[in-house]
C-alpha positions as CSV (number, residue, x, y, z in Angstrom):
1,X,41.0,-70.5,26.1
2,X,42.9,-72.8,24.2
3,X,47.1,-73.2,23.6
4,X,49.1,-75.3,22.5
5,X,53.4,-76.1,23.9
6,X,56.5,-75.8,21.6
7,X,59.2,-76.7,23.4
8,X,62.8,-75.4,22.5
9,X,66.0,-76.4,24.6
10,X,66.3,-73.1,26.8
11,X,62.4,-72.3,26.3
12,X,58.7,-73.0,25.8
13,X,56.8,-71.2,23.2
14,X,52.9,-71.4,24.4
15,X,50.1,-70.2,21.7
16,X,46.9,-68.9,23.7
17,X,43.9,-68.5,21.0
18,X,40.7,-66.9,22.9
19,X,37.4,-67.3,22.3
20,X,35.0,-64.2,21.4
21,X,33.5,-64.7,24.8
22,X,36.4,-64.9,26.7
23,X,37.3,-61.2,24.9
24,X,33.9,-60.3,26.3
25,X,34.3,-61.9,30.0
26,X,37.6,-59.5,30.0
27,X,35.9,-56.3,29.0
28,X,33.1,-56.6,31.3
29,X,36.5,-57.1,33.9
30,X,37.9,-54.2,32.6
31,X,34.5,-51.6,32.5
32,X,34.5,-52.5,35.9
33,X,37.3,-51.6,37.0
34,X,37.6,-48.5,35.4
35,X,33.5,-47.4,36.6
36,X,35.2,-47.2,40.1
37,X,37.5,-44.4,38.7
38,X,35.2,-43.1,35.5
39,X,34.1,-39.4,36.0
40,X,30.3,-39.0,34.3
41,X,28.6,-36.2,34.5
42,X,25.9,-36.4,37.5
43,X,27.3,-39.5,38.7
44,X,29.9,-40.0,41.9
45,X,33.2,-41.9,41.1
46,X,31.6,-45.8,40.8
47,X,28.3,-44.9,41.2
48,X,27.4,-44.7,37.0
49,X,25.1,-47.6,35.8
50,X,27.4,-50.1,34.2
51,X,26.2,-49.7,30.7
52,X,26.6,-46.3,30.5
53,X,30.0,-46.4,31.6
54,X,31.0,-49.0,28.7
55,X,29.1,-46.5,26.5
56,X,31.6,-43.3,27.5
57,X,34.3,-45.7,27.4
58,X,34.1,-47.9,24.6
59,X,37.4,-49.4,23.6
60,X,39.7,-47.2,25.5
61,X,40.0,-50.2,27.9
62,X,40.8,-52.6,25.5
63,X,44.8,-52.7,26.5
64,X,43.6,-53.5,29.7
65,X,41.0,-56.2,28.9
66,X,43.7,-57.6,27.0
67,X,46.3,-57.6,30.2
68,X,43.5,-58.9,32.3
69,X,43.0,-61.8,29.6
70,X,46.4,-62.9,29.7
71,X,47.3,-62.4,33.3
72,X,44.3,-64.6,34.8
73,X,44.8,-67.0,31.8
74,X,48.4,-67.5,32.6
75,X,47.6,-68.1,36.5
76,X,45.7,-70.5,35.9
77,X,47.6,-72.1,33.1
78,X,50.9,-72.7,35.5
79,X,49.3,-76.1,36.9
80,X,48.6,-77.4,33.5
81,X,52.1,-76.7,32.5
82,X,54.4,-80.0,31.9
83,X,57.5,-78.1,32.4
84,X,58.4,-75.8,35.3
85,X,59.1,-72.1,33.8
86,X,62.3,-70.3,34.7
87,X,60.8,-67.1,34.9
88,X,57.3,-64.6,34.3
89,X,56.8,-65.5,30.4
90,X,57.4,-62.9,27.8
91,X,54.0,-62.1,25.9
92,X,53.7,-61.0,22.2
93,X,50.3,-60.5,20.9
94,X,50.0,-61.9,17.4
95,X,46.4,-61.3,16.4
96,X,43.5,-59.5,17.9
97,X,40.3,-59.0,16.3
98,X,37.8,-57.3,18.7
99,X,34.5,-59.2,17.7
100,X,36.1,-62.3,16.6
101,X,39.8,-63.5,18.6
102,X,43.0,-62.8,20.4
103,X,46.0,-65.0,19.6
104,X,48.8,-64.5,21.7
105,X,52.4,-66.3,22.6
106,X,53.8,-66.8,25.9
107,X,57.2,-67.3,25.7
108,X,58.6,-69.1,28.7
109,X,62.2,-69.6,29.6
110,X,63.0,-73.2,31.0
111,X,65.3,-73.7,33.7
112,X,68.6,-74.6,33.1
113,X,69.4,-78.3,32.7
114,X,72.3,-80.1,32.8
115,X,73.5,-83.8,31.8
116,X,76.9,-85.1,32.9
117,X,78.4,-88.1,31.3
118,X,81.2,-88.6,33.0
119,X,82.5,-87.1,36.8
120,X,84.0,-90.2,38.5
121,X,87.5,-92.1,37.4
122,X,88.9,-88.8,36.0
123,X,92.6,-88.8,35.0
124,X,94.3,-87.0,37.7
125,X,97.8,-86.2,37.7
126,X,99.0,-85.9,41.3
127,X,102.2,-83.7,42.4
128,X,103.5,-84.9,46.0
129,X,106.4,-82.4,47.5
130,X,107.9,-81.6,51.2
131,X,108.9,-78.0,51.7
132,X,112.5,-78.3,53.3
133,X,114.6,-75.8,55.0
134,X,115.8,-73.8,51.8
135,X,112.2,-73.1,51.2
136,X,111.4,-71.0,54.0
137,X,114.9,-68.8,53.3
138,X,112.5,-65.9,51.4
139,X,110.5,-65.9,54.2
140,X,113.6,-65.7,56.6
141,X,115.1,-62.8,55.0
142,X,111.5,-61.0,54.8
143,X,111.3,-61.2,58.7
144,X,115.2,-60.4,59.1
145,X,114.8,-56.5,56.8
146,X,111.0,-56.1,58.6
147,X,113.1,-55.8,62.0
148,X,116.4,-54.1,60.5
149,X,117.7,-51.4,61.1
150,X,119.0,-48.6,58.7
151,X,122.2,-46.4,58.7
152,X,122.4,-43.6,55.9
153,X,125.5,-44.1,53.4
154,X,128.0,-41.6,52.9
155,X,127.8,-38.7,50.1
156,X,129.6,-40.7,47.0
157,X,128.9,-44.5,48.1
158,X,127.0,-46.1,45.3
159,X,123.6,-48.6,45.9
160,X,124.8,-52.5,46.3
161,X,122.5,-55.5,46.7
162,X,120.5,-55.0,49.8
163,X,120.6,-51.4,50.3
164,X,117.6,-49.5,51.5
165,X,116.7,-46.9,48.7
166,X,114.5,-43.6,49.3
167,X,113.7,-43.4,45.3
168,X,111.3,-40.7,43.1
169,X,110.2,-43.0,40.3
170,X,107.6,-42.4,37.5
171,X,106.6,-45.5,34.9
172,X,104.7,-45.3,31.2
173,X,103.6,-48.1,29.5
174,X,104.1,-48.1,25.4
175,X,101.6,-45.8,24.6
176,X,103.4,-43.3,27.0
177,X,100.3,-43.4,29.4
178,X,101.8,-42.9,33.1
179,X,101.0,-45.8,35.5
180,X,103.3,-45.8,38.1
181,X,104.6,-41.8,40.5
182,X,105.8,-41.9,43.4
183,X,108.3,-39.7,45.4
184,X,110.1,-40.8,48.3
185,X,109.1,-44.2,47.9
186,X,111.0,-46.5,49.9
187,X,112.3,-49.1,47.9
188,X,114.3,-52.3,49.6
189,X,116.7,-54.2,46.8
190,X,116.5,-57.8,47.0
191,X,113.4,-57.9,49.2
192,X,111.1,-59.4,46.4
193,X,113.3,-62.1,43.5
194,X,111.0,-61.0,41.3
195,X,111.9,-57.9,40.9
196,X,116.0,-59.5,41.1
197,X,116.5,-58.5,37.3
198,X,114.7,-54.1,38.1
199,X,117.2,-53.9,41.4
200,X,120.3,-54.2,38.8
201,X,119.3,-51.3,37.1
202,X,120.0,-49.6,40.6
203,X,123.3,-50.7,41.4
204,X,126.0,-48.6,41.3
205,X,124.1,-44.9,41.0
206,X,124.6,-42.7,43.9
207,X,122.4,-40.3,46.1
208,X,120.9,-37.3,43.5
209,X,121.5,-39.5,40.5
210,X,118.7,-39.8,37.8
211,X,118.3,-42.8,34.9
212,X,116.0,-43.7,32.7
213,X,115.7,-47.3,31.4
214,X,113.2,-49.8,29.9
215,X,112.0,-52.8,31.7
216,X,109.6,-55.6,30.9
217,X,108.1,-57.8,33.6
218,X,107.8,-61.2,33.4
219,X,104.6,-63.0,31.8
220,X,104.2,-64.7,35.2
221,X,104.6,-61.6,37.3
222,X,102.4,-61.9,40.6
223,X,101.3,-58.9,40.0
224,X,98.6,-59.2,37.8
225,X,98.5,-55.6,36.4
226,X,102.0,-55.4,35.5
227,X,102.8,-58.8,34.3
228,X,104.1,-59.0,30.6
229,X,104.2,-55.1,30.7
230,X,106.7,-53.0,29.0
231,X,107.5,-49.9,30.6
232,X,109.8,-46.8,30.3
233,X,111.1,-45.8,34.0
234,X,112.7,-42.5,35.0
235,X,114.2,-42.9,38.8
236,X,116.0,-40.5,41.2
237,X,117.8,-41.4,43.6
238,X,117.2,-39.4,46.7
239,X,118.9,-40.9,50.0
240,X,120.7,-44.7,49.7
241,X,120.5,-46.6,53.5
242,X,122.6,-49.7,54.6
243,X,120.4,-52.0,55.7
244,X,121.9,-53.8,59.0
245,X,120.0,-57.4,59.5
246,X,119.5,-58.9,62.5
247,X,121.1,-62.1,63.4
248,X,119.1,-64.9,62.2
249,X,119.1,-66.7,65.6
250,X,116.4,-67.2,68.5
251,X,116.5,-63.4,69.6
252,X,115.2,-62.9,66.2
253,X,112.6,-65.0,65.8
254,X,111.1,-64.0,69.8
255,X,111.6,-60.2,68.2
256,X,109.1,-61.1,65.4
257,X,106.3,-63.0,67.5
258,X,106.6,-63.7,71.1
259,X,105.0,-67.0,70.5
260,X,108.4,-68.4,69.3
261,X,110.6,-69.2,72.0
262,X,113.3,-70.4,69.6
263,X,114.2,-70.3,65.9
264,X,112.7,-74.1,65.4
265,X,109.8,-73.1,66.3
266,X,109.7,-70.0,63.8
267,X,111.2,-72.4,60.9
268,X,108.0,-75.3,61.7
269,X,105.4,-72.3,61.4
270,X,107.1,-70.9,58.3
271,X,107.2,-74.6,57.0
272,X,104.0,-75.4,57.2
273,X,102.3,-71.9,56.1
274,X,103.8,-72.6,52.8
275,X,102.7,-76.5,53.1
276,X,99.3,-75.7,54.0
277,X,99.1,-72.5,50.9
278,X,100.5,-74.5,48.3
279,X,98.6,-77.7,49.1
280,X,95.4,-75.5,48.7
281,X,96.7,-74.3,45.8
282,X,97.1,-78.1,44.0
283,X,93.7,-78.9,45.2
284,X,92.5,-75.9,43.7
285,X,93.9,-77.5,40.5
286,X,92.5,-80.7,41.0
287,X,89.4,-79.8,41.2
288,X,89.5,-77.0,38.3
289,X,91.0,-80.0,35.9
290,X,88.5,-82.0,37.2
291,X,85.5,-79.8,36.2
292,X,86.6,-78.4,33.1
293,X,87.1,-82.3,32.2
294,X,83.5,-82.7,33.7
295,X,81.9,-79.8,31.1
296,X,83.9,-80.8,28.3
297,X,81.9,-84.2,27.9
298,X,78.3,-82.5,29.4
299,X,75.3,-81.0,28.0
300,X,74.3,-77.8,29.1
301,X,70.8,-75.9,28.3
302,X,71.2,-72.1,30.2
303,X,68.5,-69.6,29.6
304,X,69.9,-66.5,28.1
305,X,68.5,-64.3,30.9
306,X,70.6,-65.8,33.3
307,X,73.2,-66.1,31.6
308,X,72.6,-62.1,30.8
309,X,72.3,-61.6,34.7
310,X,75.4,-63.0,35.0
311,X,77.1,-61.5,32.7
312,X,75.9,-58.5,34.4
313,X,77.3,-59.4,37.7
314,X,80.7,-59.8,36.6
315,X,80.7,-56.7,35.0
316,X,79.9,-54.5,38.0
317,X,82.1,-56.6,40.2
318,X,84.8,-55.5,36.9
319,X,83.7,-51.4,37.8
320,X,83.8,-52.0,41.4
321,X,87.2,-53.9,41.5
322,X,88.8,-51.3,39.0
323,X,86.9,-48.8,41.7
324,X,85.1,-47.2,38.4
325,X,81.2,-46.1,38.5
326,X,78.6,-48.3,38.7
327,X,75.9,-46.5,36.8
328,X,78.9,-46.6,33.7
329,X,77.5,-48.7,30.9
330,X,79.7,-51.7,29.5
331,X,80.2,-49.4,26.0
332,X,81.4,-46.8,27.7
333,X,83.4,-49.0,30.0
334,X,85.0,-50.3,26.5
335,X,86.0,-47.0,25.4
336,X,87.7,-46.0,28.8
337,X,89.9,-49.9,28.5
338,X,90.0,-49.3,24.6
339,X,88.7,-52.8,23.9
340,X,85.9,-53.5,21.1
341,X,82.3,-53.8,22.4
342,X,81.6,-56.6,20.8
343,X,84.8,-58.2,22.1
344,X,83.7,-57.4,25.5
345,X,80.9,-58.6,25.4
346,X,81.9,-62.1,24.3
347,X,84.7,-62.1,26.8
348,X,82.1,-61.8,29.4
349,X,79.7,-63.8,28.1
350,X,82.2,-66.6,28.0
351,X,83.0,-66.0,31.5
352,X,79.2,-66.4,33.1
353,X,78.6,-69.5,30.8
354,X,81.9,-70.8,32.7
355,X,80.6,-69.5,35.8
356,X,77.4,-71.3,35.5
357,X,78.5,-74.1,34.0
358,X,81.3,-74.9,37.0
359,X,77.8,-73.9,39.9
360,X,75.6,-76.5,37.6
361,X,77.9,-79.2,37.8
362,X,78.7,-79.2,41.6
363,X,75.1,-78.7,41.8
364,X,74.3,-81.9,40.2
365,X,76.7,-84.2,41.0
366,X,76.1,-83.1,45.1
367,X,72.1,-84.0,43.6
368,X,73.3,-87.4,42.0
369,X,75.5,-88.3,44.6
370,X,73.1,-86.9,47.7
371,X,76.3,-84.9,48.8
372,X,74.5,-82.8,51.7
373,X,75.1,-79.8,53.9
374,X,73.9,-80.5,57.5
375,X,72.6,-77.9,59.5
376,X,75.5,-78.3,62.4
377,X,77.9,-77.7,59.9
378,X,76.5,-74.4,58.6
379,X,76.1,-72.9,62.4
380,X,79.7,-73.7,63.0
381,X,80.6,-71.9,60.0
382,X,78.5,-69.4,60.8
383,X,80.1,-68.8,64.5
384,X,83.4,-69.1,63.2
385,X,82.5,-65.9,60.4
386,X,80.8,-64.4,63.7
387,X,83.8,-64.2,65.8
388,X,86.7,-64.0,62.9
389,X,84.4,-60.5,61.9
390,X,84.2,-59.6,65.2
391,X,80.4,-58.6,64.2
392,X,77.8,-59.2,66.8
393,X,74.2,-57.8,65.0
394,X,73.5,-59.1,61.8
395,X,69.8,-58.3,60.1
396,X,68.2,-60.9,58.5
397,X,69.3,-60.1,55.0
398,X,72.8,-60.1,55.8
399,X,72.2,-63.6,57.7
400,X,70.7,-65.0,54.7
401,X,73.1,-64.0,52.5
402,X,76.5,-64.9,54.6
403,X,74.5,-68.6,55.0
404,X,74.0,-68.7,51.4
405,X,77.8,-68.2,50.8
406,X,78.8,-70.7,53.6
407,X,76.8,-73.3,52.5
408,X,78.1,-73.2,49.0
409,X,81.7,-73.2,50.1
410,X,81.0,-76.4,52.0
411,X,79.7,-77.8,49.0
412,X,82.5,-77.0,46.7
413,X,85.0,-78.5,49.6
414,X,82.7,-81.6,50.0
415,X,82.6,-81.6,45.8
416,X,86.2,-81.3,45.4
417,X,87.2,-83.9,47.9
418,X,84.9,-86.6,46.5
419,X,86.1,-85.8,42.7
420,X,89.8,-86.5,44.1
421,X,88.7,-89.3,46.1
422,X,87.0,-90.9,42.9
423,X,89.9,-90.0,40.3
424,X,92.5,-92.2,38.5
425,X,95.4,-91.0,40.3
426,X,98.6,-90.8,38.6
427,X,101.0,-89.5,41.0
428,X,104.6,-88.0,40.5
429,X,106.4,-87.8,44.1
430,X,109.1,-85.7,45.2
431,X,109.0,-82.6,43.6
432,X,110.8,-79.2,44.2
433,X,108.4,-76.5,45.7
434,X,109.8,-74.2,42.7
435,X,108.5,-76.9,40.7
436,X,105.2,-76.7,42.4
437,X,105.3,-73.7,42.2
438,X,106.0,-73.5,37.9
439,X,102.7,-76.4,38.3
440,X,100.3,-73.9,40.2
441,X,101.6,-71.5,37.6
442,X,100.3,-73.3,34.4
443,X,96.7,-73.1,33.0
């Protein structure tokens, strides 16, 4: 056999061209075979002289002479390969002629290949803040309404700020599609500030009262399903509670976890909770503007097939979040959501490319920069998962796999630390945690 290499940037076209006796060292392979199975009169299952078998047979084995060509051929091709394949080539057979030559292609994806040109000295813009006592107040008056206590208003006394409301409420969106029903849903005013601007629409009405009013949430809602939603709401009021707070005082805060002797010690824990959550949050940021700077200058060469495979896996992750089945194909997923196919398909096609492109590059800078995980750091990772899940017996798949996802969390912390550490810094001090928060906010 003879071939020749055409290499593409995601692939490898190989041209096999076989001889006539290599055709005939693959049909003596195949007569063979098949005499072990071949039924001739007066003859036991591979006990018929050779000859006669290829005589009954003839070319009825040629697919498999063929298959046996190309699949000891290719074995023994991979060695002579200069580049490493990806994946099991796909064949196409472009000329056969039984007395004369078989042409064939092997088309082998490459593995995907990245080049950075730039991942160190990165402009960075850095947000420094302190939370201070007015920023644990939310948090405050959470704990104060979880340990309240709740007294019934009087027939004819309307809802004010604060009140405890035992509501029936039903919501459609603007194509009159019902998304929200609930009766006797307990509803506190003034619990969540987002929802500061929907409590006004209750104050005032009185037990057995009914309304019906618009409302739109806001872009940035934290709930992602209703943010930027418009939708028509019809309430009832059924029962309106005052609620009576507790003092905010030490009492209080022993009430809510004995671990707090006093109300300092409840105020440092609250503090640095939201420290700790919304400094994870900015180096979340960091590092996602320091990647997406990272890919903007790269090269990337993906295969399609994985980027097909992970396309794939965000779409059944898609039908398993939305609880949805998982046999459903993505067109019929597209008319359930009422999106274009073809739309769909792009958006998540954009979203592996991203995917891969973001694993790539911590992949290759940990590579260029010999960024390592040790095996002490994976086992106390992996007894800290052991007693957090409170799971003694693990099999050796499910070992493997919570490894796999340990060590590449490691990574990505030791990635992200040394892309900060190696930025160009420009850092803004002394900012509002509201301000933070608008920061974490922003794409």
């Amino acid at each position: 056999m003879e071939y020749n290499v055409t290499k593409h940037d995601t692939s490898a076209d190989v041209q096999l061209i076989y001889s006539l006796n290599d055709i005939e060292e693959a049909y003596e392979k195949a007569y063979l075979k098949a005499s072990k199975k071949v039924k001739i009169n007066g003859f036991r299952p591979g006990k018929a002289p050779l000859p006669m078998v290829k005589k009954v047979l003839g070319e009825s084995v040629a697919e498999d002479a063929i298959n046996i060509m190309l699949s000891d051929s290719i074995n023994d091709l991979y060695p002579k390969l200069e580049f490493k394949p990806f994946r099991e080539p796909k064949i196409e057979i472009e000329k056969f002629e039984r007395q004369e030559t078989l042409v064939a292609k092997a088309i082998f994806e490459l593995p995907p290949q990245v080049t950075l040109k730039n991942y160190k000295k990165l402009p960075l813009d850095v947000f420094e803040f302190e939370v201070l006592e007015e920023d644990i107040k939310d948090q405050l008056e959470k704990i104060q309404f979880q340990l309240s206590k709740t007294q019934q208003k009087e027939e004819g006394e309307v809802v004010e700020s604060k009140d405890l409301l035992d509501i029936n409420i039903r919501g459609l969106n603007e194509e009159g599609e019902e998304i929200q029903n609930a009766n006797n849903h307990r509803y506190y005013l003034g619990l969540n500030l987002e929802n500061e601007d929907l409590d006004k629409h209750f104050h005032g009405m009185k037990a057995g009262e009914e309304k019906e009013f618009p409302y739109e949430y806001p872009a940035d809602y934290s709930n992602k399903d209703l943010a930027g939603k418009k939708l028509k709401y019809s309430v009832k009021v059924n029962e309106i509670f005052k609620v009576i707070l507790p003092e905010l005082d030490d009492a209080m805060a022993k009430e809510w976890n004995e671990k707090f002797s006093n109300l300092d010690e409840l105020k440092s824990h609250l503090k640095e909770e939201l420290d700790t959550s919304y400094r994870r949050g900015l180096e979340q940021k960091y590092f996602d503007k320091s990647v997406n700077l990272i890919m903007e200058s790269s090269d990337y060469k993906i295969p399609a097939s994985l980027v097909k495979d992970e396309m794939d896996h965000i779409f059944h992750k898609t039908l398993h979040d939305f609880r949805m089945d998982h046999h459903m194909s993505m067109e019929e997923f597209a008319n359930i959501v009422k999106v274009d196919l073809s739309e769909l398909q792009k958006n998540f096609e954009d979203r592996a490319l991203v995917n891969l492109k973001v694993y790539l590059t911590i992949h290759e800078i940990a590579k260029l920069e010999e960024i390592k995980v040790s095996e002490d750091e994976l086992s106390a990772e992996f007894t800290k998962y052991r007693e957090n899940s409170g799971e003694t017996n693990f099999n050796q798949g499910d070992i493997e796999r919570i490894l796999k996802n340990i060590h590449e969390n490691i990574l990505v912390d030791k990635i992200m630390k040394f892309l900060f550490e190696n930025s160009e810094k420009k850092i803004e001090s002394g900012l509002s945690l509201s301000r933070i928060k608008e920061i974490l906010n922003t794409k």
